[in-house]
PDB file as gemmi writes it, atoms N, CA and C in Angstrom:
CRYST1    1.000    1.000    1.000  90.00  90.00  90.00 P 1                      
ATOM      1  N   UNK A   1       0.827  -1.187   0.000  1.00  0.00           N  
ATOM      2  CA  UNK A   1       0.000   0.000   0.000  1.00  0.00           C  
ATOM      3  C   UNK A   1       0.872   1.252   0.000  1.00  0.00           C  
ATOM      4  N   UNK A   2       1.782   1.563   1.136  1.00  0.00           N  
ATOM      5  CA  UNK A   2       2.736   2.756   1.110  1.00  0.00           C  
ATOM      6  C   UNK A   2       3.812   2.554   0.559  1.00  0.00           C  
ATOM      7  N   UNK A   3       4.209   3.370  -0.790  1.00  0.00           N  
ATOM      8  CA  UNK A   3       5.328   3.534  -1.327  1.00  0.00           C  
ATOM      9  C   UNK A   3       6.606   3.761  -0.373  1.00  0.00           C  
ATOM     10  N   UNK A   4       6.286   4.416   0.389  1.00  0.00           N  
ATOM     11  CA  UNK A   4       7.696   5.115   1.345  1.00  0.00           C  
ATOM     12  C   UNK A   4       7.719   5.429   2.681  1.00  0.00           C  
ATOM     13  N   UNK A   5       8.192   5.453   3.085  1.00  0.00           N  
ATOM     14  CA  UNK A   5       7.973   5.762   4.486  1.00  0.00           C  
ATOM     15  C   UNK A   5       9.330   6.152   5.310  1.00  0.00           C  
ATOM     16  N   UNK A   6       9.086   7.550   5.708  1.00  0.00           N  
ATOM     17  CA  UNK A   6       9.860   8.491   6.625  1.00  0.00           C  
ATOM     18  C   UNK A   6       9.794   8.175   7.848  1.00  0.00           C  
ATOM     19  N   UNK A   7      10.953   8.254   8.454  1.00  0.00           N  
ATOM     20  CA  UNK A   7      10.341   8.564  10.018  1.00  0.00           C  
ATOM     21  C   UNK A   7      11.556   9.465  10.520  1.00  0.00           C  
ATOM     22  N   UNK A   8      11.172  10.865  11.161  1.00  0.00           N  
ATOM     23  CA  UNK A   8      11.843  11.666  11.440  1.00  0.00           C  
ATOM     24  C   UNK A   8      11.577  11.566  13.176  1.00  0.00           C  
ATOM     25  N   UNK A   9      12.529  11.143  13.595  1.00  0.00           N  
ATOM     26  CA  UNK A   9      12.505  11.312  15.361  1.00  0.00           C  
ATOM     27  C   UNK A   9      13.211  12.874  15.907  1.00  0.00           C  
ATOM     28  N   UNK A  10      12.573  12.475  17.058  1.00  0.00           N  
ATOM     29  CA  UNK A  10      12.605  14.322  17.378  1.00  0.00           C  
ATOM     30  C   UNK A  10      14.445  14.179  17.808  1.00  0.00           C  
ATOM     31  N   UNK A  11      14.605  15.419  17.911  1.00  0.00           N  
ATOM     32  CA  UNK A  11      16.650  15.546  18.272  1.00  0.00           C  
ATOM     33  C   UNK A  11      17.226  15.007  17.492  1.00  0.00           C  
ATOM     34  N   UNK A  12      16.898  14.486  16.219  1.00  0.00           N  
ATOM     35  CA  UNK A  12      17.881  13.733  15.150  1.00  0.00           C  
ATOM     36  C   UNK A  12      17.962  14.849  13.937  1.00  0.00           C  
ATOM     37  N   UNK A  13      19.065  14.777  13.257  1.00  0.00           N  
ATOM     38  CA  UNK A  13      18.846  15.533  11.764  1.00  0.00           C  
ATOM     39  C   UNK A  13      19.268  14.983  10.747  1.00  0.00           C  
ATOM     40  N   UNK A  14      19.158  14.719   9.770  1.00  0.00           N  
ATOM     41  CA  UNK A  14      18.899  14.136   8.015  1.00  0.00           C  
ATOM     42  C   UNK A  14      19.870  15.227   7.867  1.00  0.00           C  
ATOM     43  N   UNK A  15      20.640  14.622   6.493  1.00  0.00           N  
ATOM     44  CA  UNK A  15      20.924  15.389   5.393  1.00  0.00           C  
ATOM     45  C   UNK A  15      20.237  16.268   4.862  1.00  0.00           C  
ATOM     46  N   UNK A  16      18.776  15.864   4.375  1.00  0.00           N  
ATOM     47  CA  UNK A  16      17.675  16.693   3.919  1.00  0.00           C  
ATOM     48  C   UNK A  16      17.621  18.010   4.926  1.00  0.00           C  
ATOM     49  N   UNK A  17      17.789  17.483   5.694  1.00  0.00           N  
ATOM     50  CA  UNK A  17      17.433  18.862   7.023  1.00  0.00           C  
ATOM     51  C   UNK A  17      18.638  19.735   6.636  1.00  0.00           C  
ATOM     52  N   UNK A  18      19.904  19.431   6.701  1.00  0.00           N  
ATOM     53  CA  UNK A  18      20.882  19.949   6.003  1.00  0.00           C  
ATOM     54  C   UNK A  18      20.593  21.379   4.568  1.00  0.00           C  
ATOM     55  N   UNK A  19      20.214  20.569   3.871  1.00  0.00           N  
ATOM     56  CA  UNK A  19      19.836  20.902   2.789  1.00  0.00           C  
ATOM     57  C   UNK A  19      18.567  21.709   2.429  1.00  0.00           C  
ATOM     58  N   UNK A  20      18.317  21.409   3.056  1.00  0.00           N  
ATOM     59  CA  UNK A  20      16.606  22.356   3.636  1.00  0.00           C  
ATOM     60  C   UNK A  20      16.647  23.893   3.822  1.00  0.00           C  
ATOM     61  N   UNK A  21      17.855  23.530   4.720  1.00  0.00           N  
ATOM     62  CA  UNK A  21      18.643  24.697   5.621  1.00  0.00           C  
ATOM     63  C   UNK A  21      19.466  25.618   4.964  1.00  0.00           C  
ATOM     64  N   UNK A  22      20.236  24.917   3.983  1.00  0.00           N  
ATOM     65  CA  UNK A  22      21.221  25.422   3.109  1.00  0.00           C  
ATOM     66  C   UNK A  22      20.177  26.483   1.705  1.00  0.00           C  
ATOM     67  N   UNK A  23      19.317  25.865   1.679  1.00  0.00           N  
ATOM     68  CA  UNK A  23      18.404  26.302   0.256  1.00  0.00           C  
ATOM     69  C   UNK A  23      18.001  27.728   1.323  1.00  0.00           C  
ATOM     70  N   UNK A  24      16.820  27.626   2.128  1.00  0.00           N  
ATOM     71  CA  UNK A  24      16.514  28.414   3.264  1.00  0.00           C  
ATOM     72  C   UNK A  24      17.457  29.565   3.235  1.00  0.00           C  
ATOM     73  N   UNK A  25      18.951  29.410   3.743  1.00  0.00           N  
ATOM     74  CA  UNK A  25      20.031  30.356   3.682  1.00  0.00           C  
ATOM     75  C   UNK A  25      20.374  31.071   2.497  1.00  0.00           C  
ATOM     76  N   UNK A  26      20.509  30.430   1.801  1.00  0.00           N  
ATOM     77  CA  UNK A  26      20.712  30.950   0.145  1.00  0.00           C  
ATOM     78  C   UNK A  26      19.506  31.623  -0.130  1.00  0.00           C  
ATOM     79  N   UNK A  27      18.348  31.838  -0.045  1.00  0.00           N  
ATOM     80  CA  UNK A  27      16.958  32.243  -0.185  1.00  0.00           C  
ATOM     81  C   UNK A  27      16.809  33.595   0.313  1.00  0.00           C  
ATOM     82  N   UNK A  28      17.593  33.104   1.536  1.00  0.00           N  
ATOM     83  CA  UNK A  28      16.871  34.912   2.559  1.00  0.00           C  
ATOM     84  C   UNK A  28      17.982  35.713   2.200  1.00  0.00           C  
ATOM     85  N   UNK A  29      19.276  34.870   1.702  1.00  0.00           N  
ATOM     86  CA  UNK A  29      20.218  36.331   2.000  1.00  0.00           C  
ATOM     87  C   UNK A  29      20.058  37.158   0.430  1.00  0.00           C  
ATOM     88  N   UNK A  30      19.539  36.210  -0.260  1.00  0.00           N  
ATOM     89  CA  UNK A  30      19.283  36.761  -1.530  1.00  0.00           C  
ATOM     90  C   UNK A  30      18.350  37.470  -1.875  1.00  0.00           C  
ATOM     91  N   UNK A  31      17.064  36.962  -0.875  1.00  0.00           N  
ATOM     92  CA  UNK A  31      15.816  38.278  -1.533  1.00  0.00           C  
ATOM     93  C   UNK A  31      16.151  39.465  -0.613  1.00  0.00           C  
ATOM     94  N   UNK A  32      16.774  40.081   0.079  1.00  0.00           N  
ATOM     95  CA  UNK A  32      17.130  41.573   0.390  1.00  0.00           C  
ATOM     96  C   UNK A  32      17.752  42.169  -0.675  1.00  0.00           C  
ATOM     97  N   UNK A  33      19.320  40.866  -1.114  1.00  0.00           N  
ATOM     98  CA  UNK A  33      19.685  41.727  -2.452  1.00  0.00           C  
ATOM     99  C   UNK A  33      18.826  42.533  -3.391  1.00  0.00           C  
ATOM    100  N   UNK A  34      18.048  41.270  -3.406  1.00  0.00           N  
ATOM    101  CA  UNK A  34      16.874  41.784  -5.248  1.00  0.00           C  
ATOM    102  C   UNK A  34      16.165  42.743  -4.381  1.00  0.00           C  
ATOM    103  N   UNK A  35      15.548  43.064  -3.690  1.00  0.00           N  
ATOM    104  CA  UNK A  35      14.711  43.951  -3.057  1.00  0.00           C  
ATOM    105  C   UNK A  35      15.357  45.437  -2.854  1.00  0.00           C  
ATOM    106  N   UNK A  36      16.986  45.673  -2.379  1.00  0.00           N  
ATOM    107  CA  UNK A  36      17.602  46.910  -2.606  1.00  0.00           C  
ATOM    108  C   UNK A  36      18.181  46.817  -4.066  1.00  0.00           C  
ATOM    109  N   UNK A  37      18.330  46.186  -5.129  1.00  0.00           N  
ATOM    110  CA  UNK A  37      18.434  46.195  -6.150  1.00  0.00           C  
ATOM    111  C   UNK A  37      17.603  47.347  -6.708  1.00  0.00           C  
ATOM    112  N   UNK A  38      16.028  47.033  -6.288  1.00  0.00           N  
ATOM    113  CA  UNK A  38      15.056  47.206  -6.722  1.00  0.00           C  
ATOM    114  C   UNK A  38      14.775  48.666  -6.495  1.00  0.00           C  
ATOM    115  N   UNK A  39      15.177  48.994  -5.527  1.00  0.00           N  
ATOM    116  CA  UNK A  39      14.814  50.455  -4.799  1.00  0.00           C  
ATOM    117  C   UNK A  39      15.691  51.143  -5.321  1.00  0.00           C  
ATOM    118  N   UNK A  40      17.077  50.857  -5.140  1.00  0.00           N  
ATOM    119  CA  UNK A  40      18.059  51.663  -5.716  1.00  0.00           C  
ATOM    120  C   UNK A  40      18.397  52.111  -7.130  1.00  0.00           C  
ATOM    121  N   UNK A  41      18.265  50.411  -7.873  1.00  0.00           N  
ATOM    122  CA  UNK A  41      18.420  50.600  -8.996  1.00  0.00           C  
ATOM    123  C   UNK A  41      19.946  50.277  -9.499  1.00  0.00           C  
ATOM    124  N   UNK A  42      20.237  50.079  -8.680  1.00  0.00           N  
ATOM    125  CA  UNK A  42      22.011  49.348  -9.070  1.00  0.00           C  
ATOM    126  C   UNK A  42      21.955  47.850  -7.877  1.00  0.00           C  
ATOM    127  N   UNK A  43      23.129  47.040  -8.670  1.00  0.00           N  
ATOM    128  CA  UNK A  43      23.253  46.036  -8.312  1.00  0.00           C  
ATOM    129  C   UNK A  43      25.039  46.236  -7.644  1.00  0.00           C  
ATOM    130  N   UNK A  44      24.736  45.736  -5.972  1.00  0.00           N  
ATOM    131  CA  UNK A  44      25.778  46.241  -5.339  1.00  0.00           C  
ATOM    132  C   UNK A  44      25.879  45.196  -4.146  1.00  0.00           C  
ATOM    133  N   UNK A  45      27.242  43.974  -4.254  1.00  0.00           N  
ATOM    134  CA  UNK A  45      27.317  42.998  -2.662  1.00  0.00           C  
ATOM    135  C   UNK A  45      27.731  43.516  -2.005  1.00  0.00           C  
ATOM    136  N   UNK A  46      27.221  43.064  -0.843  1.00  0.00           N  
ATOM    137  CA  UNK A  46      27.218  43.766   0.234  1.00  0.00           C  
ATOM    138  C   UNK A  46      27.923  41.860   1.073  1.00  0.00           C  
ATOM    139  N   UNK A  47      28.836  41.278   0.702  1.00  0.00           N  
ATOM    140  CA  UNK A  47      29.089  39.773   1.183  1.00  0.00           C  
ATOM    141  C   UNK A  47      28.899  39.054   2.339  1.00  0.00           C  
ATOM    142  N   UNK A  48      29.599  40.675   2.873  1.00  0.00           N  
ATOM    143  CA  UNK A  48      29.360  40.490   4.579  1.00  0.00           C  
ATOM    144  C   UNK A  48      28.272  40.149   5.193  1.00  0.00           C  
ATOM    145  N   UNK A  49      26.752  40.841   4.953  1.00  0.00           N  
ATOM    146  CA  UNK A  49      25.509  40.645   5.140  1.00  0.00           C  
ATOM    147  C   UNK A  49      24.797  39.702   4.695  1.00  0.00           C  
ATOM    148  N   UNK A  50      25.274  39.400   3.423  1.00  0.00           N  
ATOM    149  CA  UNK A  50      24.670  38.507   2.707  1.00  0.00           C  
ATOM    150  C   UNK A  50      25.187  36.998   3.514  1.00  0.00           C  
ATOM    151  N   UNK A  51      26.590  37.300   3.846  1.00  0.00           N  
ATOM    152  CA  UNK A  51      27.009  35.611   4.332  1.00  0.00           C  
ATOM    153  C   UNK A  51      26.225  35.401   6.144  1.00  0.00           C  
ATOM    154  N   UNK A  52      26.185  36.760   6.889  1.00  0.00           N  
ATOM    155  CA  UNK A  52      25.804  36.662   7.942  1.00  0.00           C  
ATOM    156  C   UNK A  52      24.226  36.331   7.938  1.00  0.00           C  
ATOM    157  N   UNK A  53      23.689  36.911   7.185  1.00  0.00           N  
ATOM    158  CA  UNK A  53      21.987  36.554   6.932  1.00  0.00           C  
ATOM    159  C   UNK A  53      21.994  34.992   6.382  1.00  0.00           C  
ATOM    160  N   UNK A  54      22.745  34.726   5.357  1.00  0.00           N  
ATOM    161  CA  UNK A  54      22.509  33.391   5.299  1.00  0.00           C  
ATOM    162  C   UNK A  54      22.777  32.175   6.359  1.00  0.00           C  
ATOM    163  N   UNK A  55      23.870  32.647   6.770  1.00  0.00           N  
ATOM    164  CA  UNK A  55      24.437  31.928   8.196  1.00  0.00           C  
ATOM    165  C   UNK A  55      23.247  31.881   9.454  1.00  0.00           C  
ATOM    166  N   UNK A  56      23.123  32.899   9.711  1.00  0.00           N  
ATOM    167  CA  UNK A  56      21.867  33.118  10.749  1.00  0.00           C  
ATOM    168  C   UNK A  56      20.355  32.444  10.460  1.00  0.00           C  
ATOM    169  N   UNK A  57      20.227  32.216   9.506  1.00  0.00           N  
ATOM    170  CA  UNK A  57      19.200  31.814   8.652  1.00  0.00           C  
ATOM    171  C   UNK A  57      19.577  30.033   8.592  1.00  0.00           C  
ATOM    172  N   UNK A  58      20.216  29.495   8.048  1.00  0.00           N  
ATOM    173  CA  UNK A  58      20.772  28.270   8.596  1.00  0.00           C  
ATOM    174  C   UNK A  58      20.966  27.998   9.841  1.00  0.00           C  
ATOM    175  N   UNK A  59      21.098  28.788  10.519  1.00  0.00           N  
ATOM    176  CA  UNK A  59      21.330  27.974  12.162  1.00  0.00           C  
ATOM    177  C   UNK A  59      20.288  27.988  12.666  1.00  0.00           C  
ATOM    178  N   UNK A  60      19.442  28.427  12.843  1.00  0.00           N  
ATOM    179  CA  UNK A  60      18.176  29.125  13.194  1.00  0.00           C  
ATOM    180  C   UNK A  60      17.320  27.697  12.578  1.00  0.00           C  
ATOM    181  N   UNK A  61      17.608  27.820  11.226  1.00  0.00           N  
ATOM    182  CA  UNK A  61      16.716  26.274  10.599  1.00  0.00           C  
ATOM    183  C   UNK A  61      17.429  25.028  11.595  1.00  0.00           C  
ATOM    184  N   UNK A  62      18.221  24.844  11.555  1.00  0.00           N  
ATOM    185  CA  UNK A  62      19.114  23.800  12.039  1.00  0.00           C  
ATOM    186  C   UNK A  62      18.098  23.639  13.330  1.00  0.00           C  
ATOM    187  N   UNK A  63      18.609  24.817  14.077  1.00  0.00           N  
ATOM    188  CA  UNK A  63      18.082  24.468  15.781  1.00  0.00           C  
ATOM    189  C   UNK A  63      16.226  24.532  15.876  1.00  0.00           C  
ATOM    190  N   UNK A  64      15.481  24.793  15.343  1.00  0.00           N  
ATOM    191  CA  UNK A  64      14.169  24.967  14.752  1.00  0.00           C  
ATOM    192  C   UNK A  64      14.123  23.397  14.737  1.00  0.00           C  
ATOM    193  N   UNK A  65      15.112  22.834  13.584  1.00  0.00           N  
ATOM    194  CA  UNK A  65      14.530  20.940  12.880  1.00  0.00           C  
ATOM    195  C   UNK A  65      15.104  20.019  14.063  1.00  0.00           C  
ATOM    196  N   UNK A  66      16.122  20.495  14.887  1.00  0.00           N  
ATOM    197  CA  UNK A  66      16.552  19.880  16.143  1.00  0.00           C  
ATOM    198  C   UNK A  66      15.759  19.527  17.045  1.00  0.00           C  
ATOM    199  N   UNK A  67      15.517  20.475  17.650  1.00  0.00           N  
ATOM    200  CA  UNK A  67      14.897  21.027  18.734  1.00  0.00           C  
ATOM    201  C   UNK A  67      13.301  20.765  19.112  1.00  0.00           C  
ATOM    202  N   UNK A  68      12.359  22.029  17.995  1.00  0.00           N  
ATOM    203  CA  UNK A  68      11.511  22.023  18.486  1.00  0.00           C  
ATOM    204  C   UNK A  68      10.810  21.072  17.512  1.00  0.00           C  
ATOM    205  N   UNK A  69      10.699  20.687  16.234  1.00  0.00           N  
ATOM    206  CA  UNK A  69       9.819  19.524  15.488  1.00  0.00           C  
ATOM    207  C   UNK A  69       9.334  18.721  15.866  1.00  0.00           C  
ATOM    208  N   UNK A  70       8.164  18.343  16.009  1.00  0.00           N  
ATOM    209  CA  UNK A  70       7.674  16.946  16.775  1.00  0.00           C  
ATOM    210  C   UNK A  70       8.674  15.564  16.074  1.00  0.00           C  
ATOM    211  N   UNK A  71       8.406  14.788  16.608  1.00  0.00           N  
ATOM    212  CA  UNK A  71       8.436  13.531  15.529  1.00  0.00           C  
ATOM    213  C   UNK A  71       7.502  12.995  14.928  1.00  0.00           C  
ATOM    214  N   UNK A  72       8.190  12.950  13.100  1.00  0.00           N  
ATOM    215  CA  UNK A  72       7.292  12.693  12.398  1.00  0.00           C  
ATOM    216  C   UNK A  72       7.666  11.313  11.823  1.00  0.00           C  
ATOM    217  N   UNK A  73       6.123  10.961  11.022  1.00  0.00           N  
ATOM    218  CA  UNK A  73       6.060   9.766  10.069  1.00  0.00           C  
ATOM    219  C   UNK A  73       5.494  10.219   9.240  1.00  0.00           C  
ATOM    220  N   UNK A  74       6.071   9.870   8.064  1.00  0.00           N  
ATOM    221  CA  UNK A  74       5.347  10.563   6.725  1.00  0.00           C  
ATOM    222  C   UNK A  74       5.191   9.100   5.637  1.00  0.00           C  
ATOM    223  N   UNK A  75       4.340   8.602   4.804  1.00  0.00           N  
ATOM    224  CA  UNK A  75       4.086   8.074   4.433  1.00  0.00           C  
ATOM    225  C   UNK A  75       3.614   8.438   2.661  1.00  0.00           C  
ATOM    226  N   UNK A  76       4.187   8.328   1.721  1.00  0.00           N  
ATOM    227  CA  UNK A  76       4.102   8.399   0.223  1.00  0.00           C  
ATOM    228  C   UNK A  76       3.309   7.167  -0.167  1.00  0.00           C  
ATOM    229  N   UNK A  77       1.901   7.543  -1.416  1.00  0.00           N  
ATOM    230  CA  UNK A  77       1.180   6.535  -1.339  1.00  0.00           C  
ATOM    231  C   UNK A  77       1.795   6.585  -3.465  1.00  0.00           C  
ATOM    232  N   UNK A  78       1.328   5.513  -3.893  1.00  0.00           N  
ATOM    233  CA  UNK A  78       1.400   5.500  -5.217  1.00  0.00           C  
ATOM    234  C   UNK A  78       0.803   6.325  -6.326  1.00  0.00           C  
ATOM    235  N   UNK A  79      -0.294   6.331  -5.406  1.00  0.00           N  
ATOM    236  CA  UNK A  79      -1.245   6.808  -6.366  1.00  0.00           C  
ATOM    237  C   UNK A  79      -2.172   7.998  -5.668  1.00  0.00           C  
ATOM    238  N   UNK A  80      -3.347   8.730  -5.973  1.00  0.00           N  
ATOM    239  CA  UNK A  80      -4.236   9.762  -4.994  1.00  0.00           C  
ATOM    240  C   UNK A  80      -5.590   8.712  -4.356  1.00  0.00           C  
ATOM    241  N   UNK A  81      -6.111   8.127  -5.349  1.00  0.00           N  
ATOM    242  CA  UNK A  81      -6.535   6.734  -4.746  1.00  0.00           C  
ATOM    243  C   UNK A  81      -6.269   6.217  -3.503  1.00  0.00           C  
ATOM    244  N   UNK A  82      -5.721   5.734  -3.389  1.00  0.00           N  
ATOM    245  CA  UNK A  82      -4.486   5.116  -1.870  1.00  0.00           C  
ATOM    246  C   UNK A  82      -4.345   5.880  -0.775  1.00  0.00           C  
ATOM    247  N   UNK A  83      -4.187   6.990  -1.540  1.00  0.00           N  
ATOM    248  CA  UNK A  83      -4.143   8.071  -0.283  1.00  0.00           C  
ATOM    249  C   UNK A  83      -5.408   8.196   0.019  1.00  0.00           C  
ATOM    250  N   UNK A  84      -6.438   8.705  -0.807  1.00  0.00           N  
ATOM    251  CA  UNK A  84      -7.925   9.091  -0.334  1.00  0.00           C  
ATOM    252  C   UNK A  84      -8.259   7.773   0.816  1.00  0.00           C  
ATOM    253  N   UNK A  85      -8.021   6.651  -0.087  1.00  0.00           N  
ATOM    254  CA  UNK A  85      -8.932   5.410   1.142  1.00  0.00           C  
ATOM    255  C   UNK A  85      -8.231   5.142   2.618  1.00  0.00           C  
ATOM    256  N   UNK A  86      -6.708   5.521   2.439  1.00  0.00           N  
ATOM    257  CA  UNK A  86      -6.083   5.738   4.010  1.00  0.00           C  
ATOM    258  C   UNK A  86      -6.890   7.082   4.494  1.00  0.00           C  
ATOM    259  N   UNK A  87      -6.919   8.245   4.293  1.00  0.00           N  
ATOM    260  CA  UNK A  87      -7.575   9.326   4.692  1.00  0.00           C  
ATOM    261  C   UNK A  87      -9.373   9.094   5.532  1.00  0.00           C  
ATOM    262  N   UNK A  88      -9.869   8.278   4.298  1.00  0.00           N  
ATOM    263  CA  UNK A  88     -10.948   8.025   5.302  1.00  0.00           C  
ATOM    264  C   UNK A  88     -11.240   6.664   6.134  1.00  0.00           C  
ATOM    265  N   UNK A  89     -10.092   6.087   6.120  1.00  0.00           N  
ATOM    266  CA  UNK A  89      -9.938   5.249   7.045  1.00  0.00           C  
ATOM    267  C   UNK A  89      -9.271   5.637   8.482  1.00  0.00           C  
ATOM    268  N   UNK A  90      -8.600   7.022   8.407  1.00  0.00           N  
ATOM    269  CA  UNK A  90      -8.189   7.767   9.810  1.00  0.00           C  
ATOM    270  C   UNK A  90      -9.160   8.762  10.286  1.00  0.00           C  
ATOM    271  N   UNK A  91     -10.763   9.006   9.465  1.00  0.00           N  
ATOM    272  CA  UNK A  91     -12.079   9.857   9.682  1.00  0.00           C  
ATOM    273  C   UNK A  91     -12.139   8.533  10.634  1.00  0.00           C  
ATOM    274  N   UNK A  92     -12.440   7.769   9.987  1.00  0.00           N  
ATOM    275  CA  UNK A  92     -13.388   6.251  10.617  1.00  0.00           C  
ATOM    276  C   UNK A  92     -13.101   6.305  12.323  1.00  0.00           C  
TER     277      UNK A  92                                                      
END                                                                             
């Protein structure tokens, strides 16, 4: 029936979590760039900020997926089918 199955325990971290984190970091320190890009009208790094916002932004994810996340189980079904009849079998 379930294609896949996750299980994320609480205080543990994945690679994915890693990576989660890393995308996350790269994300925030970049939309301020485009945003004073935008206002100013010139394109100007600022590295320092950009590496500290991303940094801060990664750790922050890190201790967030550590810390406070419940533990999860996640379950991938094949099809939407599969999923619907587990769904109303957890109404039941």
């Amino acid at each position: 029936m379930a294609n896949k199955v996750i299980l994320s325990p609480q205080f543990t971290l994945q690679a994915r979590d890693f990576l989660k984190g890393a995308m996350l970091a790269v994300m925030s320190a970049v939309a301020p760039l485009i945003q004073a890009t935008l206002q100013v009208g010139e394109l100007t790094f600022n590295w320092k900020a950009i590496g500290i916002t991303g940094l801060g932004t990664f750790v922050a994810y890190i201790i967030k997926k550590f810390a406070l996340d419940p533990p999860t189980v996640t379950t991938t079904y094949t099809s939407n089918d599969k999923a619907a009849a587990v769904a109303e079998d957890i109404k039941k």
